[in-house]
C-alpha positions in Angstrom: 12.1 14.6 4.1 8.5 12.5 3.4 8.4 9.2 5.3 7.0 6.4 3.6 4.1 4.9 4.2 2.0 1.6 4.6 -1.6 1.9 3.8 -4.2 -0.6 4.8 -7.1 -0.1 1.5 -9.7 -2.3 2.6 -12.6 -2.5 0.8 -13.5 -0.6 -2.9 -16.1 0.9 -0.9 -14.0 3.2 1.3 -13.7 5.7 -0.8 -17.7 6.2 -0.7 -17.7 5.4 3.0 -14.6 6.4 4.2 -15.1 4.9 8.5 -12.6 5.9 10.5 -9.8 5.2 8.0 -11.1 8.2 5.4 -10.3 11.1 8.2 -6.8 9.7 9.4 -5.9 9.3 5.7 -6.8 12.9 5.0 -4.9 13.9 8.6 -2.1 12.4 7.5 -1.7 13.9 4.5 -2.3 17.1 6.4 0.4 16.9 7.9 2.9 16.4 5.7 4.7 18.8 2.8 2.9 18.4 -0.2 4.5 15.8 -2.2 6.3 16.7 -5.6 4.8 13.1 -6.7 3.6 9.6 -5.4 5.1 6.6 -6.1 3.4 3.5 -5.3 3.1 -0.3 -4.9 -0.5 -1.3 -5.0 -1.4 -4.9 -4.1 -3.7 -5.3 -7.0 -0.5 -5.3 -9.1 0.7 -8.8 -9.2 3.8 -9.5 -11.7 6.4 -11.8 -12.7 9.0 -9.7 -12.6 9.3 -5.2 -11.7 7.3 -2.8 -14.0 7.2 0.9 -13.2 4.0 2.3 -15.1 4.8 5.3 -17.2 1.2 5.9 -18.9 1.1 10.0 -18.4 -2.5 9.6 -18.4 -3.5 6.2 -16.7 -7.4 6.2 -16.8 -9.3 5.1 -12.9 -9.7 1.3 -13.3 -12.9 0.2 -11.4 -11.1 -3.8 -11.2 -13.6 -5.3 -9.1 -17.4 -6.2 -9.4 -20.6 -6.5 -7.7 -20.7 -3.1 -5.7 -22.9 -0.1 -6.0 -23.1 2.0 -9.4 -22.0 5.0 -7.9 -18.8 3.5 -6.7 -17.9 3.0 -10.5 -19.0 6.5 -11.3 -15.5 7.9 -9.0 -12.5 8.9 -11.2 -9.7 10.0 -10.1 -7.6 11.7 -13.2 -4.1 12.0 -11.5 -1.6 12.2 -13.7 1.5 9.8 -14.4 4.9 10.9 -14.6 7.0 9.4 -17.2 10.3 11.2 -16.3 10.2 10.0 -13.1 9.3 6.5 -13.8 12.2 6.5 -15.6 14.4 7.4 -12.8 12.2 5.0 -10.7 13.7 2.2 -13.1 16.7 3.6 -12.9 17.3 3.1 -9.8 16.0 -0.1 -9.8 17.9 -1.4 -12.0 21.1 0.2 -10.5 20.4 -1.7 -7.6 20.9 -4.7 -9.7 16.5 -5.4 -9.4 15.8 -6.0 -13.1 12.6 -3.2 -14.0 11.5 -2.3 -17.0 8.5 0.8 -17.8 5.2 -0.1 -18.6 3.5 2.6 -20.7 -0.1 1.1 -20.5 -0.7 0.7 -16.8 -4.4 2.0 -15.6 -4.6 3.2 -11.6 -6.0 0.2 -9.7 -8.0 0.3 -6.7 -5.1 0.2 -4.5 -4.0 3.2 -5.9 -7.0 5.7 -6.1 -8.9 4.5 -3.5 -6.7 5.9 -0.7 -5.3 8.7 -2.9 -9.0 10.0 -3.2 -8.7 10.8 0.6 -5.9 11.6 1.0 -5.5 14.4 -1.9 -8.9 14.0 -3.4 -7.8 17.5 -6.1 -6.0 14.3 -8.0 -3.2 16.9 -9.1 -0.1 15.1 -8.0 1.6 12.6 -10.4 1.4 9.2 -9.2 4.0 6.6 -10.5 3.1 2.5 -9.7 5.3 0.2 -9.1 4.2 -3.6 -9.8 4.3 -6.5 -7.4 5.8 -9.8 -8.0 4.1 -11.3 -5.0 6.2 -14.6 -5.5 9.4 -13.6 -4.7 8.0 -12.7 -1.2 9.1 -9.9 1.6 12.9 -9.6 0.9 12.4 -8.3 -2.7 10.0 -5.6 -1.4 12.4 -4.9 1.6 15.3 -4.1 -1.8 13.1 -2.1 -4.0 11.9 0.0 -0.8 15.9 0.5 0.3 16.5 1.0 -3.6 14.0 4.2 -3.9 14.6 5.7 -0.2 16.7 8.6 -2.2 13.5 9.6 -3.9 12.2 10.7 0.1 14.8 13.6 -0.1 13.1 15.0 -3.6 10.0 15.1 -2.1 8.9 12.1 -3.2 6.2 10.3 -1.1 6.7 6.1 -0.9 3.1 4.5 -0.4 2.8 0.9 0.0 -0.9 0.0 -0.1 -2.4 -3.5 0.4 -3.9 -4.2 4.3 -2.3 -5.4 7.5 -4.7 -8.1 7.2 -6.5 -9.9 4.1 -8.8 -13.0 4.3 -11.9 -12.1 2.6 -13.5 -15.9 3.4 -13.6 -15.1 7.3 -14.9 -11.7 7.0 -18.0 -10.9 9.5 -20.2 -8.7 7.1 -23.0 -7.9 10.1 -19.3 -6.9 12.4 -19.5 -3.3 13.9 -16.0 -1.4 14.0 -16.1 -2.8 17.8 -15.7 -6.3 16.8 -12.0 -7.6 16.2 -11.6 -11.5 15.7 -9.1 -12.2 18.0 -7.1 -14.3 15.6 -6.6 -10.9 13.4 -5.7 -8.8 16.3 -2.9 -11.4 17.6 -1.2 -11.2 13.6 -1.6 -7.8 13.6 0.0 -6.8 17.0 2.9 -9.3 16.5 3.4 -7.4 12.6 3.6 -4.2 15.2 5.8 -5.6 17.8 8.1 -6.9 15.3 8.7 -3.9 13.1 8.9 -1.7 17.0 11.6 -4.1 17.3 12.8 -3.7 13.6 13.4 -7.5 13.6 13.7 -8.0 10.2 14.6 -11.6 10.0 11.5 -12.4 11.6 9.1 -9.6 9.6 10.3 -11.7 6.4 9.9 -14.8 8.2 6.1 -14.2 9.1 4.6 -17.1 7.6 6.4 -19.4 9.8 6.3 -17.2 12.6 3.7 -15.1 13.0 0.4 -16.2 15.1 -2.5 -17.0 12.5 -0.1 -16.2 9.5 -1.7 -18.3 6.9 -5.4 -17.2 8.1 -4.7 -13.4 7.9 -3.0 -13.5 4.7 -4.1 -17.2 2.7 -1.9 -15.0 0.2 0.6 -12.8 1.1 -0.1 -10.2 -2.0 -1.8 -7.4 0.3 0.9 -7.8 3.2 4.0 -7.7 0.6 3.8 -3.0 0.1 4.4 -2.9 3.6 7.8 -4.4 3.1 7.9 -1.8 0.5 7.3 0.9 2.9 9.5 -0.1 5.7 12.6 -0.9 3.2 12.8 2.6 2.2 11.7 4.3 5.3 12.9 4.4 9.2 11.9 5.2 12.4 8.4 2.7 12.7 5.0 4.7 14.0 1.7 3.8 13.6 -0.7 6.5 12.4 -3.6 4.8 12.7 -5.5 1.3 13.9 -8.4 -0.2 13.5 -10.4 -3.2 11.9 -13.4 -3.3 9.7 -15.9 -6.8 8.8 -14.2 -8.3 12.1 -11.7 -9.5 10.6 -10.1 -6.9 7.8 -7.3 -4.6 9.2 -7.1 -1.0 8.1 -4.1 0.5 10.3 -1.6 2.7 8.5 1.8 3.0 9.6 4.8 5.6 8.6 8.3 5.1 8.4 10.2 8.2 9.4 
């Protein structure tokens, strides 16, 4: 069986200057059967309500300006899946979480970014999964535990957003030694908590983390990792680290 798995995407730029982050991301996938297909919750997916993209050929959408040309130059041509999307609502929907297919959907950043490193051939299918950031941790938690079935068929479960994500406090001169130790405090309560698998307190972060608010001002790139731990088990982290002081990249599987 695939775990799932929480991936923190930083920047566009990582897939041109892939840090530390590029080789554990490539490890990783390594390591692990080749998946049959992806299916995946990007944070760059915002919604009202759950859309499962079914495009069988969605195009690499560069959604983000002001960076180098040759970081809109990268495609990655994965295809969709449209079979399993449906299933993907399916199941949703059996779990009484209203989804419905979205045959238009393009690949976001979230999406091909870490995909390029992890299985940069772009030959498995990858299905998205939208994000209605406003209904907060416990949905996420739900559609995770909704999909966990999909493990079993080979099926790997990516929840990609960042472990932390306050752009406005980011150090831009930082070198991959320098960790702002507000960041560090949210990110190793996020680890001690999900060690502890204290869920009541992992949805409750805002109130209770350290430096909530500051790490996340918006909680959009935190939500997949709800995603993640809801349909996985067992709590690891494959890789830490923090880029621009401030901008956690760790990457954690749910066995």
């Amino acid at each position: 069986m695939l775990p799932s798995l929480f991936i923190s995407h930083g920047s566009p730029m990582l897939a041109l200057e892939p840090g530390d982050s590029g080789p554990a991301l490539a490890r990783l996938a390594a390591q692990l059967p080749t998946p049959k297909a992806i299916v995946i919750v990007s944070a760059h997916w915002e919604s009202s309500e759950l859309l499962v993209s079914a495009n069988p050929h969605p195009r690499t959408w560069h959604d983000f300006g002001g960076f180098p040309p040759a970081l809109y130059e990268v495609q990655y041509p994965a295809p969709g899946d449209p079979q399993l999307a449906g299933q993907v609502a399916a199941l949703l929907n059996a779990a009484h979480l209203p989804a419905r297919l979205d045959t238009e959907r393009p690949s976001d950043h979230g999406v091909w970014v870490p995909l390029s490193l992890m299985y940069p051939k772009a030959e498995i299918a990858v299905v998205q999964i939208s994000l209605p950031s406003r209904q907060g941790p416990a949905l996420q938690t739900q559609v995770g535990r909704a999909l966990a079935s999909l493990r079993q068929q080979g099926v790997l479960l990516i929840g990609s957003g960042s472990i932390t994500h306050n752009l406005r406090d980011l150090d831009w001169n930082a070198g991959p030694e320098s960790i702002e130790p507000w960041a560090k405090a949210f990110r190793d309560w996020m680890v001690e908590k999900l060690a502890e698998d204290d869920e009541a307190a992992l949805h409750d972060y805002r109130r209770q983390a350290p430096h909530a608010v500051r790490s996340h001002p918006s909680d959009e790139h935190l939500l997949p990792l709800y995603f993640a731990r809801g349909a996985g088990g067992e709590f690891s982290v494959a890789h830490q680290g923090f880029t621009l002081g401030a901008l956690g990249m760790d990457i954690y599987r749910f066995d």
